[in-house]
C-alpha positions, 0 to 999 in steps of 0.5 A: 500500500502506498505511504499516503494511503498507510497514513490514512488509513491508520488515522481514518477514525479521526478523518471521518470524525472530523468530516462530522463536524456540525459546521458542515451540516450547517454550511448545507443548509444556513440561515442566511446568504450573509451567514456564508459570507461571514464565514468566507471573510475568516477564510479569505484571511487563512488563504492570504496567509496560506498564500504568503507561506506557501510562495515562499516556498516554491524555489526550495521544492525540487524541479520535479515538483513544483509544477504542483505547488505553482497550480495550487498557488494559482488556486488560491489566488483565483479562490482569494480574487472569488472571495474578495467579491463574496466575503463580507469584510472586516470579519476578524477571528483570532482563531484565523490567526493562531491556525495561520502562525501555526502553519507558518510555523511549519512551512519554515521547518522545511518544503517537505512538511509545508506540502504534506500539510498543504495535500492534507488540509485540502484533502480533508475540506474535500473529502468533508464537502463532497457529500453535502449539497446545498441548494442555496445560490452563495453555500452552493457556489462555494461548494462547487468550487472545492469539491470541483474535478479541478481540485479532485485532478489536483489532490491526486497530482499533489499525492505524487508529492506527497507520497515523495515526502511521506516515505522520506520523513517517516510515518511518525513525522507525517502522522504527527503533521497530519493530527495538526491539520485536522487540529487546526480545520476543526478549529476553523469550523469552530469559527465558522459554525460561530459565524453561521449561527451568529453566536460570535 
């Protein structure tokens, strides 16, 4: 079996746990458009800072792969430019912050954790998203967007990646990576259910 998917696998329990969490079903069905856009403003903060880290990565990731990391760099900027029209602004949360200094963190140990945590993070918010389907326009649109056969071609570009990296850093390392950014989207969907539920 491949190291990617030994790593899943071993941790498939907390996976499916954390793709229950009650801001998806909530994101499904909300009470209000301007709900969603509240929650896509604490998100436009994450991507600018994922963004940031992740750029100033690009040169040290060998030439085999960085073919990957440009198309997720490009990704983001088109999902920051769809934001910026549909975020309502001036949405801060310190959750948002502390998630993005964490993620920095890592991206300054070295290229190789900053690409495992980048294939997880997405994997996750894919795999937790593709079962719902919201009828409203905004919730739906969104929806589209990250569970689109673009990024499912992408995560499965991205896996040679990190299938590279998993074998490299060890199964120990990785794991640990990969309890940190289910950690850290499920205090991101904290922030989100808040906002949905208008309870910030």
């Amino acid at each position: 079996m491949r190291a990617t998917r030994r790593l899943l696998a071993a941790y498939r329990e907390v996976w499916d746990r954390a793709k229950r969490h009650p801001f998806l079903r909530i994101l499904e069905k909300p009470p209000s458009e301007r709900a969603v856009a509240r929650w896509l403003a604490c998100e436009a903060r994450w991507f600018e800072r994922a963004m940031a880290a992740l750029g100033c990565l690009l040169s040290e990731v060998p030439k085999s792969h960085r073919y990957v990391v440009a198309q997720a760099l490009m990704l983001l900027t088109e999902e920051l430019d769809w934001l910026e029209v549909h975020a309502e602004p001036g949405i801060e949360d310190p959750a948002i912050d502390a998630w993005g200094d964490r993620v920095q963190a890592v991206f300054t140990q070295g290229w190789d954790r900053a690409m495992i945590m980048v294939w997880l993070g997405t994997k996750l918010q894919f795999d937790a998203l593709k079962p719902l389907e919201p009828e409203d326009d905004l919730p739906r649109a969104y929806w589209e967007r990250r569970t689109s056969p673009v990024i499912e071609a992408f995560l499965h570009d991205f896996e040679e990646l990190a299938e590279v990296v998993v074998e490299a850093l060890g199964m120990a390392e990785a794991s640990a990576i990969l309890l940190e950014v289910v950690e850290g989207q499920l205090a991101l969907w904290d922030v989100g259910l808040k906002l949905v539920e208008g309870k910030e």
